[in-house]
C-alpha positions as CSV (number, residue, x, y, z in Angstrom):
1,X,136.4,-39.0,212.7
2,X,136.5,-39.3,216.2
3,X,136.6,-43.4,216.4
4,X,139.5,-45.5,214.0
5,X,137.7,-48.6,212.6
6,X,140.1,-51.5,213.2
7,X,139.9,-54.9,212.1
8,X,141.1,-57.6,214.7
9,X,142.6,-61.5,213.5
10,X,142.1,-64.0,215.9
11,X,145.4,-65.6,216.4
12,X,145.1,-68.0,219.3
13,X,144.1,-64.8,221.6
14,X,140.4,-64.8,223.2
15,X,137.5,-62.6,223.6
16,X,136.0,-61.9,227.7
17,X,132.5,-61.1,227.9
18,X,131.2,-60.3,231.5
19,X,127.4,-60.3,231.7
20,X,124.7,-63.3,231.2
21,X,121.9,-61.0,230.4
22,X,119.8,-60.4,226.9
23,X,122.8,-58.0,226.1
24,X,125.5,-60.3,227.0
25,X,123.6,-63.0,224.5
26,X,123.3,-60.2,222.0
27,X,127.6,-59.8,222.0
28,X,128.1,-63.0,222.3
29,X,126.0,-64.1,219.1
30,X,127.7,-61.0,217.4
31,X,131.2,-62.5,218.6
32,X,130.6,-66.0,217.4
33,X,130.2,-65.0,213.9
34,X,134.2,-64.7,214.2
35,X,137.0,-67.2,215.0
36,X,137.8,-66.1,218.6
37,X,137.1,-68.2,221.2
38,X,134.7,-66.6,223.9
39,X,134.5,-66.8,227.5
40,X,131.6,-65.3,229.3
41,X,132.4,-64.5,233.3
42,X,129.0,-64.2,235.6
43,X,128.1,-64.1,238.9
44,X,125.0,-65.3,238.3
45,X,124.5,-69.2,238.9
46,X,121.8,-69.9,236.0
47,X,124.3,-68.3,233.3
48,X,125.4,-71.5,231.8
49,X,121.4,-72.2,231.0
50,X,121.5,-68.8,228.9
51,X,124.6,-70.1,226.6
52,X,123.4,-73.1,225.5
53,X,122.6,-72.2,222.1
54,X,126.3,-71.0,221.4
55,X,128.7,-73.9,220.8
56,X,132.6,-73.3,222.3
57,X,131.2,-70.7,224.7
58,X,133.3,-71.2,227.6
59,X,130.7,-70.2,230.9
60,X,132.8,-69.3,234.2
61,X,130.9,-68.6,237.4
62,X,132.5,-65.6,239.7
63,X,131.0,-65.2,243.3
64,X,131.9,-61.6,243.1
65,X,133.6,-59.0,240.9
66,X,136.6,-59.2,244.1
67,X,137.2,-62.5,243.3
68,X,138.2,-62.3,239.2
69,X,141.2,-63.7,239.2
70,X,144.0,-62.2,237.0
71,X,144.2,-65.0,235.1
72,X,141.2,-64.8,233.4
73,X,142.6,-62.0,231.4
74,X,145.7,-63.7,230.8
75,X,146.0,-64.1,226.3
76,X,142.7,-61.9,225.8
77,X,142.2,-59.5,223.0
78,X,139.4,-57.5,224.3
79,X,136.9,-57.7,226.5
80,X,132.9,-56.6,226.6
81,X,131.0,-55.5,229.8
82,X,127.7,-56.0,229.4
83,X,125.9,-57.1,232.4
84,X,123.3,-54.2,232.6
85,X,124.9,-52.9,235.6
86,X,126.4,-49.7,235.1
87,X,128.1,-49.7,238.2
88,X,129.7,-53.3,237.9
89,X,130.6,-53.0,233.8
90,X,132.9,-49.7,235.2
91,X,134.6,-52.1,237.9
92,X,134.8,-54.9,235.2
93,X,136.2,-51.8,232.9
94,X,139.0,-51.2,235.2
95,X,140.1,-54.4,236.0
96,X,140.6,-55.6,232.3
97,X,142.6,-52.0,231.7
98,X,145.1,-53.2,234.8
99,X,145.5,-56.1,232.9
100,X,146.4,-54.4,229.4
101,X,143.4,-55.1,228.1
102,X,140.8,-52.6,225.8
103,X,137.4,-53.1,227.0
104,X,134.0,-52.1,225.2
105,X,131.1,-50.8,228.2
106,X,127.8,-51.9,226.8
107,X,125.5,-48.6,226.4
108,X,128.0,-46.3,227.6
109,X,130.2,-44.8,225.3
110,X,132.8,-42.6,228.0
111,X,133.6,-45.8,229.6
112,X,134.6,-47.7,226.1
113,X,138.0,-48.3,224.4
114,X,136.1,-49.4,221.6
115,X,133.3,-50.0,219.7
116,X,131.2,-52.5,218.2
117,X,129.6,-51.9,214.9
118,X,126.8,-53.2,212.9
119,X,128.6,-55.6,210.5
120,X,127.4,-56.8,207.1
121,X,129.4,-59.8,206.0
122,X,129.7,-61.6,202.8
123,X,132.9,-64.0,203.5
124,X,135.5,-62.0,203.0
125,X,134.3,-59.1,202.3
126,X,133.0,-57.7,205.2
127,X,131.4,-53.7,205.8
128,X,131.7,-52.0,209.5
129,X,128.8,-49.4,210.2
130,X,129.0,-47.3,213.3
131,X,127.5,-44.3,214.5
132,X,129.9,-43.8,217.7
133,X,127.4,-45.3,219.8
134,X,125.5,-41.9,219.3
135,X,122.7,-43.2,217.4
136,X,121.8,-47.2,217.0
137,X,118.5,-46.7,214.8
138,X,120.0,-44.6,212.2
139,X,123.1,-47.4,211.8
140,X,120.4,-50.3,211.8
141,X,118.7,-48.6,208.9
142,X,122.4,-47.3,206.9
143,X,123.3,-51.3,207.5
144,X,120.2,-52.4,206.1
145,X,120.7,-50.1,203.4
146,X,124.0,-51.4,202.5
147,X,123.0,-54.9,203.0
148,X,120.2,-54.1,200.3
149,X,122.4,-53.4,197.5
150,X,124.8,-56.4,198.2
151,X,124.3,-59.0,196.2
152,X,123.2,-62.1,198.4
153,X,126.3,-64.5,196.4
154,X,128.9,-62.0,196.6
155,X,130.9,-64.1,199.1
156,X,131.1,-66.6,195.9
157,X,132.2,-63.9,193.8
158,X,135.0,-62.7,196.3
159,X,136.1,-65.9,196.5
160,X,136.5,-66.8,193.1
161,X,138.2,-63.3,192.6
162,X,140.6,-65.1,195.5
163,X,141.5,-68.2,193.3
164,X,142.5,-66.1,190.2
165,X,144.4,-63.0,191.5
166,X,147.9,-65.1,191.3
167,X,147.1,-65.8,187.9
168,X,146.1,-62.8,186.6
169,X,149.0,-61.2,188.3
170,X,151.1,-63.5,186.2
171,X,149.2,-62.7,182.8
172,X,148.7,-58.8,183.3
173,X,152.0,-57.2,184.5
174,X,150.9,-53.2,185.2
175,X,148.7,-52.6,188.5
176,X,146.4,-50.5,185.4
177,X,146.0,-53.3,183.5
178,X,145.3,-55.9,186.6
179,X,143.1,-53.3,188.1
180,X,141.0,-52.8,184.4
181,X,140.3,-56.3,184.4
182,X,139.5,-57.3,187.5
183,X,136.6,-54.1,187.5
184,X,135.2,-55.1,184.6
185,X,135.4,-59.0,185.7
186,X,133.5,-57.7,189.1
187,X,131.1,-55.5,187.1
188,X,130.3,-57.7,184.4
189,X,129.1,-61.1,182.8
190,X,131.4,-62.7,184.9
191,X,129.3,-61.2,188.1
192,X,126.4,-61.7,187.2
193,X,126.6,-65.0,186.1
194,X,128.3,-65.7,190.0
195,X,125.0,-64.1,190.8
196,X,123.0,-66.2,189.1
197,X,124.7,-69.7,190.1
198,X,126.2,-70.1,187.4
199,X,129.9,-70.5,189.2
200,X,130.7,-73.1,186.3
201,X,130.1,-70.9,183.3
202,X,131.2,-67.5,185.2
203,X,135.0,-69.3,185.7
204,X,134.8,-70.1,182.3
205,X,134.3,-66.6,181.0
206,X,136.6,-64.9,183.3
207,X,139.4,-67.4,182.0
208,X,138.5,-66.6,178.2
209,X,138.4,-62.7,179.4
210,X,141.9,-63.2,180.4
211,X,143.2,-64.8,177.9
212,X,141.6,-62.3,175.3
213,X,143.4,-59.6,177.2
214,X,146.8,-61.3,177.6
215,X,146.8,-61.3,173.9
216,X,145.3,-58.0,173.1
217,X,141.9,-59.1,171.5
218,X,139.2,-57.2,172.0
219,X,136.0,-59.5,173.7
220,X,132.1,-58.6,172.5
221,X,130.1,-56.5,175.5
222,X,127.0,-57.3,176.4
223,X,123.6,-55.7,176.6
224,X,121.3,-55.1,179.7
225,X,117.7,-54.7,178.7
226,X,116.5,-53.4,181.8
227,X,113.4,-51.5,183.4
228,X,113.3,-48.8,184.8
229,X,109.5,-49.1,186.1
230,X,107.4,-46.3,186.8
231,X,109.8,-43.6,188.0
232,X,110.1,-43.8,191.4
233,X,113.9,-45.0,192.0
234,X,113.1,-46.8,195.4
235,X,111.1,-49.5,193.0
236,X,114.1,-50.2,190.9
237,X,115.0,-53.8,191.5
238,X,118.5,-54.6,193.5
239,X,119.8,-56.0,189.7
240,X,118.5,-53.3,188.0
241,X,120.0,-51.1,190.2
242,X,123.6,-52.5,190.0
243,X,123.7,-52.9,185.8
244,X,122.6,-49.0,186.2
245,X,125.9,-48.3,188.0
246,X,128.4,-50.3,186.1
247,X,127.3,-49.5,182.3
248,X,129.7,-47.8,179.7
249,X,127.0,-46.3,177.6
250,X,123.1,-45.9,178.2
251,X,120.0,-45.9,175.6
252,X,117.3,-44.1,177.5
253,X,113.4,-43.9,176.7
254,X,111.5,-40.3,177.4
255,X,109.6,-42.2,180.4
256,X,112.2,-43.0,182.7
257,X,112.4,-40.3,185.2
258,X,115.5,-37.9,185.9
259,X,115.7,-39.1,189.3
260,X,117.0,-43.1,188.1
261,X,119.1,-41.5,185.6
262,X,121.1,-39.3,188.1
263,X,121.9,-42.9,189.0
264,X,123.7,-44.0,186.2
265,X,127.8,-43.5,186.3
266,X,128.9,-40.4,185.8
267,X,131.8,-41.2,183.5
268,X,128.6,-43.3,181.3
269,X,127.8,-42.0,177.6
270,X,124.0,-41.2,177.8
271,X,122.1,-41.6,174.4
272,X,119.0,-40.2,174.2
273,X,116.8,-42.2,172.3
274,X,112.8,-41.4,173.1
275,X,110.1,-41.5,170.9
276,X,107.0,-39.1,171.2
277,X,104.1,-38.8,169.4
278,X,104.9,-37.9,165.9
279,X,108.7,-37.0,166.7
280,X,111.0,-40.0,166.9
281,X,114.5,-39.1,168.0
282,X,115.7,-42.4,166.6
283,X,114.0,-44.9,164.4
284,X,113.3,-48.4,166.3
285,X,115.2,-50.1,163.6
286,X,118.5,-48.0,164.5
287,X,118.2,-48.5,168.2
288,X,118.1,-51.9,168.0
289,X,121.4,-52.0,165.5
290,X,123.0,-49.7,167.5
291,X,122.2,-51.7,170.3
292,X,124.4,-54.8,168.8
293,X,126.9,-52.1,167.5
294,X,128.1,-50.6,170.4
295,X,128.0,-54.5,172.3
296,X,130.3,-55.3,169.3
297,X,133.0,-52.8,170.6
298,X,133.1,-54.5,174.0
299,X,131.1,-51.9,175.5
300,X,128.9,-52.4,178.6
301,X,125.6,-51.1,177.3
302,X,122.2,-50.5,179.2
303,X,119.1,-50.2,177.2
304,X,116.5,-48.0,180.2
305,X,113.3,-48.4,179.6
306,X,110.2,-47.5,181.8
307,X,108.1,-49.8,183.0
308,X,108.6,-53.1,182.1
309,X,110.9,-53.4,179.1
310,X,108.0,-56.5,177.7
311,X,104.9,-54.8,178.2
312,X,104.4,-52.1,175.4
313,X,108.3,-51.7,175.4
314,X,109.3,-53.3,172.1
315,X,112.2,-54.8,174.0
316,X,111.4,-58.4,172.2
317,X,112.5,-56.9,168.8
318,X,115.1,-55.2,170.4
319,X,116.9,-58.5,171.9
320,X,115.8,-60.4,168.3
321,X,118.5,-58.3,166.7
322,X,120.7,-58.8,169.0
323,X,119.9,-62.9,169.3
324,X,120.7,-62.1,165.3
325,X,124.0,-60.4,165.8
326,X,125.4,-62.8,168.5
327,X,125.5,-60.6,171.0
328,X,124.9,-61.3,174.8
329,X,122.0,-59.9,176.4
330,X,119.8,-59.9,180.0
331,X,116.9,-59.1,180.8
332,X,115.7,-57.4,183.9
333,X,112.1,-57.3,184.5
334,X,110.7,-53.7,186.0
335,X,107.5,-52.6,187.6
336,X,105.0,-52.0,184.6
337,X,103.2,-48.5,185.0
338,X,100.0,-50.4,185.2
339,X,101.3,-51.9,188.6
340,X,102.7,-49.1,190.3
341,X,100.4,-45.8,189.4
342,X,97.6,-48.2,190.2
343,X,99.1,-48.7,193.3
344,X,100.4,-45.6,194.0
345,X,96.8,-44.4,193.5
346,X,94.9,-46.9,195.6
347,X,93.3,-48.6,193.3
348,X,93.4,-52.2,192.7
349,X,93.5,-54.1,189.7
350,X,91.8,-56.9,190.9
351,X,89.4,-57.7,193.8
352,X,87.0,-60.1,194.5
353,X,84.1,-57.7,194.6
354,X,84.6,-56.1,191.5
355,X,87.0,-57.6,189.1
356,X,88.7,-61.2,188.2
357,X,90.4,-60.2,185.2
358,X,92.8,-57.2,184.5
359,X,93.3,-56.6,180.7
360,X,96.2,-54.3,179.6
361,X,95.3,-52.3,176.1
362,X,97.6,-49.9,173.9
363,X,95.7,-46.9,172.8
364,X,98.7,-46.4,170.3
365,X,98.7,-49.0,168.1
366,X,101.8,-49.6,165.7
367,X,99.6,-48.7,162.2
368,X,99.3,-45.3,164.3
369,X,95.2,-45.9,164.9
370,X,93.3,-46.9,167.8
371,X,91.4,-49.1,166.4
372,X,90.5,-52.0,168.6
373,X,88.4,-55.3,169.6
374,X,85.9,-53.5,171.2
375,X,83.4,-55.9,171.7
376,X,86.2,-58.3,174.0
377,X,86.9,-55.6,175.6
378,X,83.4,-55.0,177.4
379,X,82.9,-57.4,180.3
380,X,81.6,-57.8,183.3
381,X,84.3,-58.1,186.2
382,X,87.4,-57.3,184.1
383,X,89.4,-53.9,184.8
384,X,91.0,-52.5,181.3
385,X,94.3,-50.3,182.1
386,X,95.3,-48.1,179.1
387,X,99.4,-47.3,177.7
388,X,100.0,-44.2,176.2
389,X,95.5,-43.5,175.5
390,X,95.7,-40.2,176.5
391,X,95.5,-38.5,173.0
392,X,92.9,-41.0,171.6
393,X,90.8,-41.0,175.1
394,X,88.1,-39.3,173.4
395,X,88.0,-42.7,170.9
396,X,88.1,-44.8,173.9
397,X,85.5,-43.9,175.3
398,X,83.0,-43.4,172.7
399,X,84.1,-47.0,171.5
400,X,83.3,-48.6,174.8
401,X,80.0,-47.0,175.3
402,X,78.8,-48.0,171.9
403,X,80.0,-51.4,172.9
404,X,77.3,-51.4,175.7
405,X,79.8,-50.1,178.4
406,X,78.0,-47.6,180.8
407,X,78.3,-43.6,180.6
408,X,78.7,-43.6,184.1
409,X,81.6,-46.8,184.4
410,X,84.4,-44.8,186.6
411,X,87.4,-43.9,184.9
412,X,90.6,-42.5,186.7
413,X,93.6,-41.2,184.5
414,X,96.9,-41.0,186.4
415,X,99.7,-38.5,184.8
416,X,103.2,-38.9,186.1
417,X,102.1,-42.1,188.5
418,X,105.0,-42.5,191.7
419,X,106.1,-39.9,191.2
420,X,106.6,-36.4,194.1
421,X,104.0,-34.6,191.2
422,X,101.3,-37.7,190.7
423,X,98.1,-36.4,189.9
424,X,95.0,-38.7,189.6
425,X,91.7,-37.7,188.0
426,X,88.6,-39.3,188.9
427,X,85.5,-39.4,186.0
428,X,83.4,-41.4,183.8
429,X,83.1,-42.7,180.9
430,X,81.1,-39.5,179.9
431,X,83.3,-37.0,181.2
432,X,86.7,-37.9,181.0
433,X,87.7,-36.7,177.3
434,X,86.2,-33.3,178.8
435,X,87.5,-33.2,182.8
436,X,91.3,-34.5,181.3
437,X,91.4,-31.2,178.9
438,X,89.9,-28.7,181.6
439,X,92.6,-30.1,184.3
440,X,95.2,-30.1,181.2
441,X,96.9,-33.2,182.1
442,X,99.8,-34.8,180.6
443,X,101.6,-37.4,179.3
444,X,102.8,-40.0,180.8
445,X,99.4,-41.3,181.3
446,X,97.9,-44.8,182.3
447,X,93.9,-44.7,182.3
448,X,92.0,-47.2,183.9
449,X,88.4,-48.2,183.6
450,X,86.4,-50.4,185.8
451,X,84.2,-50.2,189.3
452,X,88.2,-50.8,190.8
453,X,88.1,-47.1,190.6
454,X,85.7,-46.3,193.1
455,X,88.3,-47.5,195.9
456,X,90.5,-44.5,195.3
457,X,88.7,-42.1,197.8
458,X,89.3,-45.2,200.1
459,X,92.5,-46.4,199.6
460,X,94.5,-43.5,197.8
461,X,97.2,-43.6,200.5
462,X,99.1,-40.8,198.3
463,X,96.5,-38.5,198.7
């Protein structure tokens, strides 16, 4: 680490920025975000005109770099040359040394004390990014990767963590004991309610939290009923992402890809509990009671689920046992595999030329048939999207065409939709039972039926 990231307090001191360019605005808007008063030097006359969007930006005109007087530099901090002169930042440079003072040189990292990083702030907790002036677009795109995964009310959450740290240092007397709580306070309920406005209610909880603590009681968990969409990790929503991270104990469904479960902690239990055709590893009934069992311990537990944990997920008798048992529970909605491997294959749901209604079907029904309302499910203008019809597709199709569907209506079955191996097949109602077995594709599957399909060759941006 060839640079020493250094936070600076403004304590009566001042910041000197010489320049009244697009770069000197640049500093000076990154400057105001702090406390320290600024005073920009120029020898341009028209410099003041260029500050008047800043409030208690002090503009000082300078006939020359020969004429800065001494006292300009007199209770500074630091000062910033950025005037888009090379030649006059390095004189500006050396005069602010004489005076004692560290100077950052705008684009020109040899002739810099210092530097100034790409800051992401949320009150008072603030993050510093900096590439050592070496490379600006890859710290634009690490900040906006942090920033992503910050929760937009942190700030509120740091600073209710700020009211209560003399009081839990009174109730818990260990640093282990203060530092247990306050994780699972800034991890938990008591977030996510912060998150979610609800400062009120999220006070409230941390003080019962404490109190349960102080006195050796062990509080109920909660459970996060989230989804893990399609497979691709970069759709996981920024709340799914952080419930994945702080969990005790995950219950995790065949379909949700490797790649979002290396995201889980590593210190998590991990419970397998898919279901395949004809092999169960755990009976529905006994997930959902060991859902509310585990809560009941004060555990932390995420329920994964791909796709969408309401759409063919059986997460709504899931959350009715635990509504039964008392036990706290969220929701987070994911992207149903109907959204994303239609998307990911180019292929709209919906379009105005060819369909104003999309019907999701399952093509494994819970009395283990695929028997359905055929006759609804032939229309003009609709698209039909099919869960888990890959081993009835055969059924499907003969049923539609009897219905009056056409032969020739395209089908396209998608295995393994967003993610690096996505395949998409591209038939008829006619063909498909037969082209599916000859290019032995498999499960996960979503098959969609309706003229959409004929925009894959257009649209399939995968491809």
């Amino acid at each position: 680490m060839n640079w020493l990231p250094l936070y600076f307090k403004p304590q009566g001191q001042s910041v000197l920025v010489f320049g009244s360019g697009d770069v000197a605005t640049r500093k000076v808007r990154f400057l105001q975000r702090t406390e320290f008063p600024i005073t920009v030097i120029s020898i341009d006359e028209t410099a003041k005109d260029r500050f008047t969007e800043f409030e208690s930006v002090d503009v000082i005109h300078s006939t020359g770099l020969d004429s800065l007087s001494s006292q300009l530099f007199e209770n500074v901090i630091f000062a910033v040359a950025a005037s888009e002169d090379h030649s006059a930042d390095v004189f500006f440079a050396q005069q602010a040394r004489q005076a004692g003072i560290p100077v950052h040189v705008a684009h020109s990292i040899d002739d810099s004390d210092f530097l100034l990083p790409a800051v992401i702030d949320r009150g008072p907790i603030s993050v510093a990014v900096s590439s050592a002036g070496q490379h600006p677009t890859l710290t634009r795109l690490v900040r906006n990767r942090i920033e992503s995964v910050l929760p937009a009310r942190l700030e509120a959450l740091a600073e209710l963590a700020l009211r209560y740290k003399d009081k839990v240092r009174e109730k818990l007397s260990t640093n282990n004991a203060r530092r247990a709580f306050w994780e699972r306070q800034l991890e938990g309920r008591v977030a996510d309610l912060v998150y979610s406005g609800r400062d009120e209610d999220a006070e409230r909880l941390l003080l019962e939290s404490l109190d349960s603590i102080a006195s050796s009681t062990q509080g109920v968990g909660e459970v996060y009923l989230v989804g893990a969409g399609p497979g691709d990790p970069d759709l996981l929503s920024f709340r799914a992402l952080r419930l994945i991270r702080q969990a005790d104990v995950v219950l995790f469904d065949r379909l949700v890809s490797p790649q979002i479960l290396n995201l889980v902690r590593q210190d998590a239990d991990m419970i397998d509990v898919g279901k395949r055709r004809s092999h169960h590893t755990m009976q529905q009934e006994s997930i959902n009671e060991l859902l509310a069992k585990l809560a009941k311990q004060g555990k932390r537990v995420l329920r994964l689920k791909g796709g969408d944990p309401f759409i063919f997920g059986r997460g709504g008798e899931e959350i009715e046992t635990l509504s039964e048992h008392g036990v706290p529970f969220q929701v987070v909605p994911g992207i149903t595999a109907a959204a994303g491997c239609a998307s990911y294959s180019g292929i709209p749901l919906t379009h105005r030329d060819h369909a104003q209604s999309v019907r999701f079907v399952t093509g494994h029904l819970k009395n283990n048939s695929s028997e359905l309302d055929w006759p609804s499910l032939v229309a003009e203008q609709q698209t039909l999207v099919f869960y888990m019809g890959l081993v009835a597709l055969p059924q499907i199709a003969e049923g539609l065409v009897n219905q009056g569907m056409s032969q020739d209506m395209p089908v396209a079955v998608i295995s393994r939709g967003t993610l690096p191996d996505q395949r998409v097949l591209i038939s008829s109602l006619s063909r498909v039972a037969a082209d599916v077995t000859a290019a032995e594709l498999k499960a996960p599957t979503i098959i969609i039926i309706g003229t959409v399909v004929n925009l894959h060759e257009k649209l399939g941006w995968q491809s």
